[in-house]
Every structure is written in structure tokens, then in C-alpha cells.
C-alpha positions in Angstrom: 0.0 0.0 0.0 2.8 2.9 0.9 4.4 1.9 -2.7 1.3 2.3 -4.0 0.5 5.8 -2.7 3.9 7.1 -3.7 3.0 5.6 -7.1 -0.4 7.5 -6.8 1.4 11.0 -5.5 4.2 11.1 -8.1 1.3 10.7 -11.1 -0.7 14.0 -8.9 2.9 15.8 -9.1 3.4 15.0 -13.0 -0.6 16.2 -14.0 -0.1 19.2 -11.9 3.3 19.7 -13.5 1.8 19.3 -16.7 -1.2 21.3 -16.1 0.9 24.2 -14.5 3.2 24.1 -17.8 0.3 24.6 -19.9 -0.9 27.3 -17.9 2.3 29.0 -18.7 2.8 28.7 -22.3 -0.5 30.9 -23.5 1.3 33.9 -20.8 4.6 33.3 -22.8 3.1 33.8 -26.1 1.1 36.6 -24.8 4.7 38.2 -23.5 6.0 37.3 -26.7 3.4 39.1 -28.7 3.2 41.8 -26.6 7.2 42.6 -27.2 8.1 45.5 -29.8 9.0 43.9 -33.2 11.6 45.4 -35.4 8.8 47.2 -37.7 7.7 48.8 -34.4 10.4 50.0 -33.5 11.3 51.4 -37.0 7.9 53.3 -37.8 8.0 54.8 -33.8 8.1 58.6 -34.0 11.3 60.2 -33.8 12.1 62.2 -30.4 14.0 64.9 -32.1 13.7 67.2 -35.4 16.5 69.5 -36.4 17.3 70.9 -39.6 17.6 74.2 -41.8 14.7 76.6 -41.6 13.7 79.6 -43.8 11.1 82.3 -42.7 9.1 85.4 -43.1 6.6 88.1 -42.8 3.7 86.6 -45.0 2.9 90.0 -45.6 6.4 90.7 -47.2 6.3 86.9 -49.4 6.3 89.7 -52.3 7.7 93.3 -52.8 10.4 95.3 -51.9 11.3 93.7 -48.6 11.7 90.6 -50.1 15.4 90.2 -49.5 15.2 92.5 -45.9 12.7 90.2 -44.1 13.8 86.9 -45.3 15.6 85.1 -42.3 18.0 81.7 -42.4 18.8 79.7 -39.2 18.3 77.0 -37.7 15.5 75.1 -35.7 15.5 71.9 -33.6 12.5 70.2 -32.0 12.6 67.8 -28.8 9.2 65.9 -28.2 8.3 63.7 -25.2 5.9 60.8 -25.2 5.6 61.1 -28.8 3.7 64.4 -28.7 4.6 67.1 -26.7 7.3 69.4 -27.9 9.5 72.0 -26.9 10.7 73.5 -30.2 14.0 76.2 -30.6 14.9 78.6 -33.9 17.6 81.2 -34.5 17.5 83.0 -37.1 19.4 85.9 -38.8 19.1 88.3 -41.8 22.5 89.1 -43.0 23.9 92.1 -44.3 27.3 91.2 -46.4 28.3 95.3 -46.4 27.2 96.2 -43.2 27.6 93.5 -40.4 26.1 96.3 -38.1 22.8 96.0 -39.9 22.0 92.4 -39.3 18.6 91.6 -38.2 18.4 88.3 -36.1 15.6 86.8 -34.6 15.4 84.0 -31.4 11.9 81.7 -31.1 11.1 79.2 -28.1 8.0 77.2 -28.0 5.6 74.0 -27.2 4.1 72.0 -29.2 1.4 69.1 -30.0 1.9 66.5 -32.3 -1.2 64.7 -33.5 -2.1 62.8 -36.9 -5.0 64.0 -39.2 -5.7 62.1 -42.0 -2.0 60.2 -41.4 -0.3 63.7 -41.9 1.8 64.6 -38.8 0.0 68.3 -37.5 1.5 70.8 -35.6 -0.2 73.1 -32.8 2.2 75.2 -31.1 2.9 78.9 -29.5 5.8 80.7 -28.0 7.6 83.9 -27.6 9.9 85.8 -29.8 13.1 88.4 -29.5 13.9 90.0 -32.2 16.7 92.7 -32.8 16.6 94.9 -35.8 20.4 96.5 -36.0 19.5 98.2 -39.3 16.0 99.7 -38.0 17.7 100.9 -34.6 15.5 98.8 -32.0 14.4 95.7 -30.6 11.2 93.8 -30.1 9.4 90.8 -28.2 6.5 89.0 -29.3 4.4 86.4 -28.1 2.9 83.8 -30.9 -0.3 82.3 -29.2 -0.8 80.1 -32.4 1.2 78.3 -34.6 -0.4 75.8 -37.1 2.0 73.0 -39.0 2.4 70.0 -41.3 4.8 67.5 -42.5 4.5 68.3 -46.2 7.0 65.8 -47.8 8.8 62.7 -46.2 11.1 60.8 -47.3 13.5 57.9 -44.9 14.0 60.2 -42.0 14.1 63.7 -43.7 11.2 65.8 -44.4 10.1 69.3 -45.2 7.6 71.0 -42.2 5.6 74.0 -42.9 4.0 76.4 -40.1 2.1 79.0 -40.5 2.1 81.3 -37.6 0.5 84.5 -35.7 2.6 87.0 -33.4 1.9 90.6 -31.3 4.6 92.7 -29.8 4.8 93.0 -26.0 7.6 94.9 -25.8 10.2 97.2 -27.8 13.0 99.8 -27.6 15.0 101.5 -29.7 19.0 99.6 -29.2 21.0 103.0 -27.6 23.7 101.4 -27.0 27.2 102.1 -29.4 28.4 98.5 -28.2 25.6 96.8 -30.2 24.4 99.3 -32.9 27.2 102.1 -33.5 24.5 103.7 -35.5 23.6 106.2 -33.3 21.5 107.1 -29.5 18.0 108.2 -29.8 17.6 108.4 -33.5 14.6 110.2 -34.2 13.9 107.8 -37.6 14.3 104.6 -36.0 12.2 105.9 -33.2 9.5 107.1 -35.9 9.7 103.3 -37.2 9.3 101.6 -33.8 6.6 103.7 -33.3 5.0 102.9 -37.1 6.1 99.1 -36.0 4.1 98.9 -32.7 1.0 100.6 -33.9 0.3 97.3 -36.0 1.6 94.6 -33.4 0.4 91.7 -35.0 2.0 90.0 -38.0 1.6 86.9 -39.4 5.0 84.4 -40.7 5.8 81.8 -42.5 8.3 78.8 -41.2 9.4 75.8 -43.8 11.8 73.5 -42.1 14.1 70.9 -43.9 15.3 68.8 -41.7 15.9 65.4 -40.4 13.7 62.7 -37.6 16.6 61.3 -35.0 
């Protein structure tokens, strides 16, 4: 009889190790499927956006300011969790005769990233500085709305477009010979700031090449 109960309690320990094993296997496969696979991992949205970015006054896409308001820089984007973003551009204006007249423009920002209709879409706003040398004075904006989208695509580089509003908070003419050797309290440039504040608002035009990392 004792043989015959260890008989009986070894077949209870194999059914329950068999049982238990089979238990196990559909919580492996589900671990298993629930992994990243290499295609996951490749389509997941990039974290960062940097590249080359080229912008201006929409109002001055034409005429004689053409070549005055355009700006070159650079811009770089960092999101988190895929769709917040805190987003950085410098930008400057050059002028090749006169360094002293450069115009050169700093942006900081948030923004959200969302899909509509599979197109990556933009909703941002920030603040601006900007310092005109050549006009003699400085501003600061704020630019409560910024609307973009991923226009083109291509591996990881693509072309952005924003489309943007901003209003001047702040503003003084530069009197200082350090920074603009062009003169203190010049009654023109102070004539323009004033011209300049009396319509604050302004809206610009961003188009970024750059690259996902």
C-alpha cells in the first residue's frame, strides 16, 4: 500500500506539472506578442527634429522687402511621449556690407503633435526676440498660435511648414554704441518703432528641412 500511494502522489505531481506548464505557455506567447517587433520599432516617431529653416513676414512673401525680411537659421525640435514638444529657432538676416545691420531673430516654444488624416499636424505657440540693427531697435512678441504640417517625407528627412501668428509685447530703440554704432535716440528709427508697434500683429511663414533622430 505505501508503494502504492507514492505511485499514486508522483502521477498528482506529474498532471499538476503538466497542467501548470500549460498554464504557462499561453502567458509566454502573450509576453512574446506583446514585445516590440523590429517594424515597431522602426515606424516609432522620432524624439527629435533638427534641420535648416527659412522664414518670413507673410505680408512681405512679395515686394520690396523681399530680401530684408527673409531670415535663415536653424531650428531643432525635442518631443516627449511622442507628442509634446519643446521646439528652438535662431534666425538671422545678414547684411554682407554692413555686419552692423543684421537683423536676427530667437523663437522658443511648445508644441502638439497629433495625426489627421495620417499627416503629422502641428499646434504650437511661443515667444519671440527679435533685434533689428538696421532699424535701430528691438522687439518681443508672443505667438499664441502656430499651425503646422509635414509636407513631404522621405527615410527620415522631411520638409515641415508652419504657419504662424505674433503681437509685440515689448520694444525699444537699441542705444547702445556696443551693439548698434548707429547712433543714441535716432529720431527715424524711433519714428519706425513707433510705425512698428501701432500694427503689433503680424503673421509668418516657417518651412523647415530637416531630419527625424
Amino acid at each position: 500500500m505505501p508503494h502504492r500511494r507514492r505511485i499514486l502522489a508522483g502521477k498528482a505531481l506529474a498532471v499538476a506539472a503538466a497542467v501548470a506548464a500549460l498554464g504557462a505557455a499561453p502567458s509566454a506567447r502573450a509576453a512574446e506578442d506583446e514585445a516590440p517587433t523590429f517594424e515597431d520599432a522602426v515606424a516609432r516617431r522620432p524624439d527629435w527634429t533638427a534641420g535648416i529653416v527659412l522664414e518670413r513676414s507673410i505680408r512681405s512673401v512679395v515686394g520690396e522687402s523681399l530680401v530684408d525680411d527673409q531670415l535663415f537659421g536653424l531650428s531643432a525640435t525635442r518631443f516627449v511621449a511622442g507628442r509634446y514638444g519643446i521646439h528652438a529657432r535662431l534666425l538671422v538676416s545678414p547684411n554682407v556690407e554692413r555686419f552692423v545691420d543684421t537683423r536676427g531673430v530667437a523663437a522658443l516654444g511648445f508644441r502638439l503633435r497629433t495625426r489627421v488624416l495620417g499627416v503629422d499636424t502641428f499646434l504650437g505657440s511661443g515667444a519671440h526676440v527679435e533685434a533689428r540693427l538696421r532699424t535701430h531697435y528691438w522687439l518681443g512678441y508672443v505667438a499664441p498660435l502656430e499651425l503646422g504640417v509635414t509636407a513631404w517625407k522621405k527615410g527620415s528627412f522631411r520638409v515641415e511648414v508652419f504657419v504662424g501668428m505674433r503681437g509685440i509685447l515689448a520694444g525699444d530703440l537699441v542705444n547702445s554704441y556696443l551693439i548698434d554704432p548707429n547712433g543714441v535716440d535716432n529720431a527715424q528709427a524711433a519714428d519706425a518703432l513707433a510705425a512698428r508697434r501701432a500694427r503689433p500683429w503680424e503673421s509668418y511663414l516657417s518651412i523647415v528641412l530637416g531630419r527625424a533622430m
